[in-house]
KOLDRENPA-500618 format. One line per 4 residues: number of its first residue (from 1); their letters; for each residue x, y, z of N, C-alpha, C, O. Coordinates in steps of 0.02 Angstrom, whole numbers, plus 50000, padded with zeros to 5 digits. Example, Ala and Ser with C-alpha at 12.3 -4.5 7.8 and 13.67 -1.06 7.14 Angstrom:
! residues 2
1) AS) 50660:49716:50390:50615:49775:50390:50660:49835:50390:50712:49834:50423; 50642:49888:50354:50684:49947:50357:50645:50002:50394:50670:50057:50402
***
This chain:
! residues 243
1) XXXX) 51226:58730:47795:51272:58786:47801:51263:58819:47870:51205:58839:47878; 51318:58833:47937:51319:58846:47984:51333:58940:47954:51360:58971:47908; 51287:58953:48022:51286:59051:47992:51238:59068:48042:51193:59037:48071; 51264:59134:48044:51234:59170:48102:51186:59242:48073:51183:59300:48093
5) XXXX) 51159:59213:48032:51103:59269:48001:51063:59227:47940:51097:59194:47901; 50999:59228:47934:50972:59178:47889:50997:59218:47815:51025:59272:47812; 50980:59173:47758:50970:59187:47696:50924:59252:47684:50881:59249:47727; 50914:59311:47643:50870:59343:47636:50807:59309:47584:50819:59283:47530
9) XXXX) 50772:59313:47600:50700:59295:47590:50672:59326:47527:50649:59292:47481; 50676:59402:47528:50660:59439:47492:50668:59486:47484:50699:59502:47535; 50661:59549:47443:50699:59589:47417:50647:59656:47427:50649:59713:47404; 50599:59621:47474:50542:59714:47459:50512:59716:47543:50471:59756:47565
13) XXXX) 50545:59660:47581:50550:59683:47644:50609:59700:47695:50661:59677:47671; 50617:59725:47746:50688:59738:47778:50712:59690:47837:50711:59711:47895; 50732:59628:47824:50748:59592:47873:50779:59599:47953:50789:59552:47992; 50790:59671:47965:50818:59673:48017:50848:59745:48011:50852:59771:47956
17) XXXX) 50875:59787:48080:50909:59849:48074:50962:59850:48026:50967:59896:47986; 51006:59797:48027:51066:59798:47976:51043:59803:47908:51084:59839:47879; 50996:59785:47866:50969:59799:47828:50912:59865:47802:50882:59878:47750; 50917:59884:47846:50866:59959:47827:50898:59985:47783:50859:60010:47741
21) XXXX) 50962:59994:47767:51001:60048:47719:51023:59987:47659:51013:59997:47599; 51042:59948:47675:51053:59896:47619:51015:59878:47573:51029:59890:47514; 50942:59837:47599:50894:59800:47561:50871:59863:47513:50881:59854:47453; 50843:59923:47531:50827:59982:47463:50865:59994:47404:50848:60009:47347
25) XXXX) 50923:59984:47431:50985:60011:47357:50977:59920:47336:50962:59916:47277; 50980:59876:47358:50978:59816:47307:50920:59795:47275:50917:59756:47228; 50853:59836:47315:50784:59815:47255:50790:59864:47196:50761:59854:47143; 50829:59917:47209:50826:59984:47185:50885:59962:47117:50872:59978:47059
29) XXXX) 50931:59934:47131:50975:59891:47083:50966:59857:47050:50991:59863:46994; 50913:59786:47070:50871:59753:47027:50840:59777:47003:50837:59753:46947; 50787:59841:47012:50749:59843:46955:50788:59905:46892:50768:59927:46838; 50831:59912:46920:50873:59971:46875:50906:59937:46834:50913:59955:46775
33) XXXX) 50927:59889:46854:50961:59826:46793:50904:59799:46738:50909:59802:46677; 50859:59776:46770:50815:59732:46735:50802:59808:46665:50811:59803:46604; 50780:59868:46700:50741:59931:46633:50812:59939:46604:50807:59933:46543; 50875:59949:46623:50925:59955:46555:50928:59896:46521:50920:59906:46461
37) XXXX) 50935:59838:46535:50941:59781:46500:50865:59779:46443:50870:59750:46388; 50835:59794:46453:50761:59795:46429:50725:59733:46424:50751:59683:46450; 50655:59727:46389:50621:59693:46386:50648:59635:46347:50675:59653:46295; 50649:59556:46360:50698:59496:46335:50631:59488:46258:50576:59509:46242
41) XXXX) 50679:59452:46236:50647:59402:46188:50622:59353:46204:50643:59321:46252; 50553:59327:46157:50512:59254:46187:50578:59220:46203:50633:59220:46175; 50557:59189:46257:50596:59116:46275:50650:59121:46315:50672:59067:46334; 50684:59177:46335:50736:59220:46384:50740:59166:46425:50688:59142:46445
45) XXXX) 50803:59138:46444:50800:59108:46476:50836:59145:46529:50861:59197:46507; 50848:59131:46615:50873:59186:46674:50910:59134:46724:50865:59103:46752; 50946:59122:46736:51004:59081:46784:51021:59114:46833:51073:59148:46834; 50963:59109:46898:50978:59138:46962:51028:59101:46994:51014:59045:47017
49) XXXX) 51105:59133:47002:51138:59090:47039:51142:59119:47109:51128:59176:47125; 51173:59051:47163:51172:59066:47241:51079:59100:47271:51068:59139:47316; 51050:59079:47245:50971:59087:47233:50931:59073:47306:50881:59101:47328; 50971:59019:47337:50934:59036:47395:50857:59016:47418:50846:58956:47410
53) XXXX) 50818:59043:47435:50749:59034:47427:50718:59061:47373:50657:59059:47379; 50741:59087:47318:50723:59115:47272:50655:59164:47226:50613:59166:47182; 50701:59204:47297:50656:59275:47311:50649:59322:47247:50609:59368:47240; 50700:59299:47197:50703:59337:47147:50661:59307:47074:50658:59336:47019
57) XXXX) 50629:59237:47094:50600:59219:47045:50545:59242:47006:50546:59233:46945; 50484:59278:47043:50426:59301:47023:50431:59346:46991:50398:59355:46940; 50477:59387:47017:50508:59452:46981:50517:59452:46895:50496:59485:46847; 50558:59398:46906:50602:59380:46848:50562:59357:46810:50568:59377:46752
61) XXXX) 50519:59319:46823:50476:59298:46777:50442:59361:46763:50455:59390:46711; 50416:59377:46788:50362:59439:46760:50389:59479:46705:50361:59499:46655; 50460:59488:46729:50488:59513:46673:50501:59470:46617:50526:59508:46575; 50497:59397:46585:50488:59398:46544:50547:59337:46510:50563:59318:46453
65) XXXX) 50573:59314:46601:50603:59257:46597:50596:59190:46612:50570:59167:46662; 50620:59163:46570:50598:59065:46597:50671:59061:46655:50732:59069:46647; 50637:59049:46703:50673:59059:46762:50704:58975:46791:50675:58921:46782; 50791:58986:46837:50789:58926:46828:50855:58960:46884:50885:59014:46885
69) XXXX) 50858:58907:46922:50907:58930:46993:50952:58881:46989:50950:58824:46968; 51010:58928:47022:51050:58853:47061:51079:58879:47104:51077:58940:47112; 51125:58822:47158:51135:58834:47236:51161:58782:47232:51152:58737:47191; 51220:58790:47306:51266:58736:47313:51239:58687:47367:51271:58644:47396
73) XXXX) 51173:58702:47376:51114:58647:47423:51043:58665:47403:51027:58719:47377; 51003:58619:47417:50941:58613:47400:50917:58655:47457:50944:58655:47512; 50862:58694:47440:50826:58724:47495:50760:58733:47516:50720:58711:47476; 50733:58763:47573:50703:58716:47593:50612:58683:47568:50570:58644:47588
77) XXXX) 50624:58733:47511:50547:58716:47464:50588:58681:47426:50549:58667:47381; 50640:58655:47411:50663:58615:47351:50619:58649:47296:50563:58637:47274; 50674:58704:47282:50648:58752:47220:50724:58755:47165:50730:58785:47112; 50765:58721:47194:50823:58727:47165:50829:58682:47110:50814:58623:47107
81) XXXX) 50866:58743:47043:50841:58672:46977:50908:58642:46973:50907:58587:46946; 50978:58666:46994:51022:58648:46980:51061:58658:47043:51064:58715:47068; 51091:58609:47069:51137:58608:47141:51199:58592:47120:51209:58535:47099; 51249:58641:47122:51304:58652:47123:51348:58708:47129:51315:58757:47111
85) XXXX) 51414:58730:47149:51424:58769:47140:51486:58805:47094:51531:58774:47068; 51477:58880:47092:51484:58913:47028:51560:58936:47007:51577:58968:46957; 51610:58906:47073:51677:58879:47075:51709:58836:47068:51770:58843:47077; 51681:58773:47049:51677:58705:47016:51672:58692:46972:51636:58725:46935
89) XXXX) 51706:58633:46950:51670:58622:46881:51603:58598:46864:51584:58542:46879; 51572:58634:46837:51480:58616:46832:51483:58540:46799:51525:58507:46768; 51408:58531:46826:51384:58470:46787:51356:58488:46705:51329:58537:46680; 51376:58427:46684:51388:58406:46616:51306:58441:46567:51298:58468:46512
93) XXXX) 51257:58421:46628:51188:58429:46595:51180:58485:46609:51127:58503:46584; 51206:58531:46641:51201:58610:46631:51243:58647:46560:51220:58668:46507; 51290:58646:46579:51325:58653:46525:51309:58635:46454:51320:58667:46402; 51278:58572:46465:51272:58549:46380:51201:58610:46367:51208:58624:46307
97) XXXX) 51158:58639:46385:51122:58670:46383:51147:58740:46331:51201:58768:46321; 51089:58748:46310:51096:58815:46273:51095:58868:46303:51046:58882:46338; 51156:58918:46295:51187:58961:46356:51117:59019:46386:51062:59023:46359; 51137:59055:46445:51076:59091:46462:51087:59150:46434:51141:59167:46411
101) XXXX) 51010:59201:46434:51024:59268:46431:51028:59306:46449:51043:59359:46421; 51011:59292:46533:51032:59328:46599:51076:59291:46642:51056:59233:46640; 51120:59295:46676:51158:59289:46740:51100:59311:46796:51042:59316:46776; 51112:59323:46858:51102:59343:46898:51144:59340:46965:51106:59306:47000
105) XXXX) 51180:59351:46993:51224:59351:47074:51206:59413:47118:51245:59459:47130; 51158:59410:47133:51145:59455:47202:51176:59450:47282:51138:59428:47326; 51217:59462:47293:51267:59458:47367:51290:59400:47367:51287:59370:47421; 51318:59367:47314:51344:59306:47321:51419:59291:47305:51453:59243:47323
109) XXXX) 51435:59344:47267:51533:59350:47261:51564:59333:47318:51609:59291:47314; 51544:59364:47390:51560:59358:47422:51575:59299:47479:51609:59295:47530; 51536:59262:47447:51541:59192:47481:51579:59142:47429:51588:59086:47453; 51599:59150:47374:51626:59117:47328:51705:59122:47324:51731:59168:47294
113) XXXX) 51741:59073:47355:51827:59089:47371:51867:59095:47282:51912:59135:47270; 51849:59066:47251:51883:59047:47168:51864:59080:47134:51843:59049:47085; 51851:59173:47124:51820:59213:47079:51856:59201:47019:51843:59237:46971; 51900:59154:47013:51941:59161:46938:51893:59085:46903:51862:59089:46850
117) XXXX) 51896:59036:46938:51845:58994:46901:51767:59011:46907:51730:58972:46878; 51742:59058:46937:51664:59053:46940:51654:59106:46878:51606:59102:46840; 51709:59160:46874:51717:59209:46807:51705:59158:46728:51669:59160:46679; 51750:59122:46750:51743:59089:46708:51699:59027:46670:51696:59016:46610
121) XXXX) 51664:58988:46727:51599:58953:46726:51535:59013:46695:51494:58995:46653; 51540:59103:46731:51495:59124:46708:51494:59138:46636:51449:59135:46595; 51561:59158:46632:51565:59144:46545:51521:59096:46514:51478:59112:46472; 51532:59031:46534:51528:58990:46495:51451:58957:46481:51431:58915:46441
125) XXXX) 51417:58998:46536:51347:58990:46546:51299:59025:46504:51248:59005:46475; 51331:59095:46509:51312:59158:46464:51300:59142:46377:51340:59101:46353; 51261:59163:46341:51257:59164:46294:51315:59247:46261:51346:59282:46301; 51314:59257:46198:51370:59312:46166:51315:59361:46175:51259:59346:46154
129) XXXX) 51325:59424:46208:51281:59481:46203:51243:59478:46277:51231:59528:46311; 51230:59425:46291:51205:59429:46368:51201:59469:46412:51208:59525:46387; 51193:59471:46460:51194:59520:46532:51209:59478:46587:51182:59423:46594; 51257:59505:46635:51241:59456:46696:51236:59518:46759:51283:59550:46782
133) XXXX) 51190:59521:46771:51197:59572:46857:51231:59529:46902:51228:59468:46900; 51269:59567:46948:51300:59559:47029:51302:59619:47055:51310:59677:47036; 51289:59580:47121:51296:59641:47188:51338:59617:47232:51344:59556:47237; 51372:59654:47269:51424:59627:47305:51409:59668:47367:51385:59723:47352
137) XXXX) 51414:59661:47417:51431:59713:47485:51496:59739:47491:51535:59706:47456; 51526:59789:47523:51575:59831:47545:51595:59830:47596:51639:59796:47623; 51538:59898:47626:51539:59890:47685:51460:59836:47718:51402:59842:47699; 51478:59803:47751:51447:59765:47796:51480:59710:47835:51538:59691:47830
141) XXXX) 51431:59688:47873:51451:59648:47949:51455:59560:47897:51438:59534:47843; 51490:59548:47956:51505:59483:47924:51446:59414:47946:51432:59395:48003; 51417:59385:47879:51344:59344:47862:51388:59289:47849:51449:59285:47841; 51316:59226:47852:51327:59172:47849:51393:59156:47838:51413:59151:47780
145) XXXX) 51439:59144:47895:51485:59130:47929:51484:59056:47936:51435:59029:47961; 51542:59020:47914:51599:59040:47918:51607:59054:47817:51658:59077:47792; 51564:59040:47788:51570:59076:47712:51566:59126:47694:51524:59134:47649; 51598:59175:47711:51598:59250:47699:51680:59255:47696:51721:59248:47741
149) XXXX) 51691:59270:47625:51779:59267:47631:51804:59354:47599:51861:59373:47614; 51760:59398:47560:51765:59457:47527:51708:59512:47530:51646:59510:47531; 51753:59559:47532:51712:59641:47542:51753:59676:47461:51796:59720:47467; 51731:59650:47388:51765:59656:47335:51761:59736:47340:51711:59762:47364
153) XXXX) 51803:59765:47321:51805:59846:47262:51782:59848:47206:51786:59795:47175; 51749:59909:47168:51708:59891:47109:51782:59882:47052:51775:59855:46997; 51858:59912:47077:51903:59879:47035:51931:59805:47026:51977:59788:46989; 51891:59763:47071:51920:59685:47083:51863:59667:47025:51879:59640:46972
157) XXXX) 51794:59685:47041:51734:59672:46966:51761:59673:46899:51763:59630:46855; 51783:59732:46903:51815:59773:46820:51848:59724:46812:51823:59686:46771; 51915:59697:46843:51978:59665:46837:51929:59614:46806:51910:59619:46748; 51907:59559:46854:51886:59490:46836:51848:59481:46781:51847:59435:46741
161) XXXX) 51806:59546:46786:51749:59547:46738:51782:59527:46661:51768:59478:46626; 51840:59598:46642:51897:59591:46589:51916:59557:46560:51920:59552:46499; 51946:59505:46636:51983:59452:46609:51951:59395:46590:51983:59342:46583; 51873:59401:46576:51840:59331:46574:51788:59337:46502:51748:59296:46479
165) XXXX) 51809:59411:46478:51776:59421:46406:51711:59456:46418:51669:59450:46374; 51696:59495:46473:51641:59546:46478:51681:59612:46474:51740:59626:46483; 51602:59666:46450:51612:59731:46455:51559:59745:46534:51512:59716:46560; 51597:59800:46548:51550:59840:46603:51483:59867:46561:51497:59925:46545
169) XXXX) 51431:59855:46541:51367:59885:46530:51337:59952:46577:51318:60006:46556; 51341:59925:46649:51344:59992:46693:51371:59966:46765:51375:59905:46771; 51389:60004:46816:51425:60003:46858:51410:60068:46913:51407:60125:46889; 51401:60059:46979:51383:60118:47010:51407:60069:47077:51408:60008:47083
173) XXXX) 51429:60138:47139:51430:60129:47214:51371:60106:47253:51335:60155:47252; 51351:60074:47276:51291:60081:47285:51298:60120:47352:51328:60079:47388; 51285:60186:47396:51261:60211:47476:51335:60263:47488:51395:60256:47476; 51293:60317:47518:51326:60373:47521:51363:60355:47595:51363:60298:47620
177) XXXX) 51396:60415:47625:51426:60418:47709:51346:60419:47753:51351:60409:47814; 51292:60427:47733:51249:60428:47764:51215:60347:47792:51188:60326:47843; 51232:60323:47731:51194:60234:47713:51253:60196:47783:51236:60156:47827; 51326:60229:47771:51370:60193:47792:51362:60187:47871:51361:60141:47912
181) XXXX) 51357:60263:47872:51357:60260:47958:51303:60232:47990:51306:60205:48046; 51247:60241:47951:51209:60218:47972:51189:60134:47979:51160:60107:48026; 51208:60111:47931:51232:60014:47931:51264:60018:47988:51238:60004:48042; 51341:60042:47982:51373:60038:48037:51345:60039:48138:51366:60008:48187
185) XXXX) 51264:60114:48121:51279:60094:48197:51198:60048:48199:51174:60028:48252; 51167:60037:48136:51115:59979:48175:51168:59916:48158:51139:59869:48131; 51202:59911:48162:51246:59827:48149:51301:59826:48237:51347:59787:48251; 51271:59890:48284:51304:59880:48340:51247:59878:48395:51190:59902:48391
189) XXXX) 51277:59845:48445:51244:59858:48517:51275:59869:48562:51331:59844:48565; 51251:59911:48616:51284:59942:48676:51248:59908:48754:51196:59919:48786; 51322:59853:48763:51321:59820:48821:51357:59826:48882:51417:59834:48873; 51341:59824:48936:51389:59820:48992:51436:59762:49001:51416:59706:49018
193) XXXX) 51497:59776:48990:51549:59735:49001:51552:59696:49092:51579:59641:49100; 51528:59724:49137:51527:59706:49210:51430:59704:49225:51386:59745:49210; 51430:59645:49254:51375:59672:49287:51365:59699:49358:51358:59662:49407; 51364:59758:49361:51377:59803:49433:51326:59884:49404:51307:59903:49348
197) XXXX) 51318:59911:49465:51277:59948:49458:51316:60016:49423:51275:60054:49396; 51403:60044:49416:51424:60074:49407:51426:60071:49326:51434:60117:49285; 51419:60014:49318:51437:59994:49236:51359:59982:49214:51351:59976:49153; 51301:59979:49254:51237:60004:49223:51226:60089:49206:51197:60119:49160
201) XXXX) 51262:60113:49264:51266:60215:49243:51290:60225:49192:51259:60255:49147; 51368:60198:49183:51390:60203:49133:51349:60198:49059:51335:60248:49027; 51335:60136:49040:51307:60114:48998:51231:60137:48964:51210:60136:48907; 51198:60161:49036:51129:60189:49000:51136:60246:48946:51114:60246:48889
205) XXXX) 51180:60305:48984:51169:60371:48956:51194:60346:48855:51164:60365:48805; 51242:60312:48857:51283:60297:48804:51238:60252:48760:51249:60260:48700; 51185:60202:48778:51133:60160:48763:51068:60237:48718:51046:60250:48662; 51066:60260:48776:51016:60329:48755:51041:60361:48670:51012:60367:48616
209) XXXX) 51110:60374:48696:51143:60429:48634:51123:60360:48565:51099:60366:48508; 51142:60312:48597:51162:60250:48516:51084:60243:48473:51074:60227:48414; 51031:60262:48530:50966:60243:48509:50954:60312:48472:50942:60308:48412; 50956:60368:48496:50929:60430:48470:50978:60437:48385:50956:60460:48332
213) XXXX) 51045:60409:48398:51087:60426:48325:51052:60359:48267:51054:60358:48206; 51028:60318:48306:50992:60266:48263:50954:60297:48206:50966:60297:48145; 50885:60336:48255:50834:60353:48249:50840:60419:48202:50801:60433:48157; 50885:60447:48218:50907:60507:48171:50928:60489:48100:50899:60515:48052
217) XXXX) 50972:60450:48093:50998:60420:48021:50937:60384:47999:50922:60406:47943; 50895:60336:48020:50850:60307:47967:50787:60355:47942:50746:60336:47900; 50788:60421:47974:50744:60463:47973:50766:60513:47920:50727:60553:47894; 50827:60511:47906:50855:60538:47842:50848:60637:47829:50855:60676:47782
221) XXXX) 50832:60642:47902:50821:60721:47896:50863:60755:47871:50845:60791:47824; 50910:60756:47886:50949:60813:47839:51018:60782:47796:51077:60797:47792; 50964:60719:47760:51005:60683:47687:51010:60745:47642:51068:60752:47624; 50967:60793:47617:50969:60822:47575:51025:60911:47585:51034:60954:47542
225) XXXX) 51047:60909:47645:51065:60950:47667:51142:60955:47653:51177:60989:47616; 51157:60886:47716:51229:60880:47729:51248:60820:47697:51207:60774:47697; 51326:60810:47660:51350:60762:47618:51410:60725:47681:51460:60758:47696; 51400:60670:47707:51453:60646:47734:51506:60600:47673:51494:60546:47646
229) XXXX) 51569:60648:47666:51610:60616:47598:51669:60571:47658:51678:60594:47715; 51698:60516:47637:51712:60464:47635:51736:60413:47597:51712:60420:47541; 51777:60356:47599:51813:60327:47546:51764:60247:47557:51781:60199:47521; 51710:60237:47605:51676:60194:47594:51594:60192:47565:51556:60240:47561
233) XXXX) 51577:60114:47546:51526:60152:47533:51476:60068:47536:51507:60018:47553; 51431:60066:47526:51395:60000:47548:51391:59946:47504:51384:59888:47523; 51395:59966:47443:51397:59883:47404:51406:59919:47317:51408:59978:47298; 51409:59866:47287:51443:59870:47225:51386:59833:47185:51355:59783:47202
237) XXXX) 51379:59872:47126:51302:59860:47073:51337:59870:47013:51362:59924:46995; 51339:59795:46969:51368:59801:46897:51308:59733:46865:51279:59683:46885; 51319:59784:46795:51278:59747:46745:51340:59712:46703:51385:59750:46683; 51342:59664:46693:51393:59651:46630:51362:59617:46590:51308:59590:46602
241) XXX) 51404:59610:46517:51387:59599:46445:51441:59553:46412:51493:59583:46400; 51440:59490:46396:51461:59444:46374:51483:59464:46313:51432:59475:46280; 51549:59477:46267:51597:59504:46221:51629:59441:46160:51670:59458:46117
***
């Protein structure tokens, strides 16, 4: 897969400035999913899909699942139990399987073009009563490229979710105007378009301001103060429940 930002690794460190405001609200999601869903029954089985290096496995297990991935390539520990993907029609020996009791899709809607068949594969994976978590992004920069086709609304979730025989279990925005702007300006850099000494003047003082507004937003001083309201917001956190 050609892309201009690796896979995330893991979920309890911050890969980079663009992630300082992101990666917290999605560990903060996972583990908020895992305590409403509660503690599984012996033998839980957990279907990490779009899994990746499968950063989410240890986790999962601890909590209490027989853990088991899939991905539309093998990677690079060949940790992947099932290679395919979740817009297709699955293989036969998955399917014939006895359905799971977790889902899992952590930032992966978004790379998936056929949300009407992968809705529907997750159906069919799910056991009746189940759970499946997803996270989706909103606002953010555009990842592993050229597969990045959606920035969903938490009403495109609801819709699909609906139409494929789930209930919403829970559902939340994930990141205030504070999270936003702040993604927004570590996901920029301030360059000189000429190289000439007029367009280095230019550029420093404006370089200065971009670093100090950096430094201000991840420092979160006056989060508790001032509310920046806004119609965006950083990513989308739903639990759903198989009907």
């Amino acid at each position: 897969m050609n892309s201009n930002q690796t896979r995330r690794q893991d979920y309890s460190s911050i890969g980079g400035e663009q992630e300082f405001f992101a990666t917290p609200l999605l560990r903060k999601s996972i583990e908020d999913s895992l305590a409403r869903i509660g503690k599984p029954l012996q033998g839980a089985r957990v279907l990490d899909i779009g899994a990746g290096e499968c950063p989410l496995c240890g986790r999962l297990e601890d909590a209490g699942y027989q853990y088991e991935s899939l991905d539309i390539e093998q990677n690079h520990r060949r940790t992947i139990d099932h290679v395919a993907r979740i817009d297709r029609s699955l293989p036969e020996s998955l399917l014939a399987q006895e359905g799971y009791d977790l889902l899992v899709l952590t930032e992966v809607l978004e790379h998936v073009p056929d949300w009407a068949k992968a809705f529907e594969n997750l159906a069919s994976l799910l056991k009746v009563g189940g759970h499946c978590i997803i996270t989706t992004p909103f606002f953010y920069m555009l990842h592993e490229e050229p597969y990045d086709f959606w920035r969903p609304t938490d009403h495109a979730l609801r819709h699909f979710a609906a139409s494929h025989g789930f209930e919403v279990f829970h559902s939340q925005r994930n990141g205030d105007g504070w999270d936003v702007l702040g993604t927004l300006l570590c996901s920029t850099s301030v360059c000189r378009r000429k190289k000439s000494f007029m367009a280095y003047l230019a550029t420093l003082p404006v370089w200065f301001v971009h670093k100090l507004l950096k430094m201000f937003f991840k420092s979160r001083a006056l989060h508790g103060l001032i509310d920046f309201q806004m119609r965006y917001y950083l990513g989308n956190y739903f639990v759903l429940r198989k009907i």
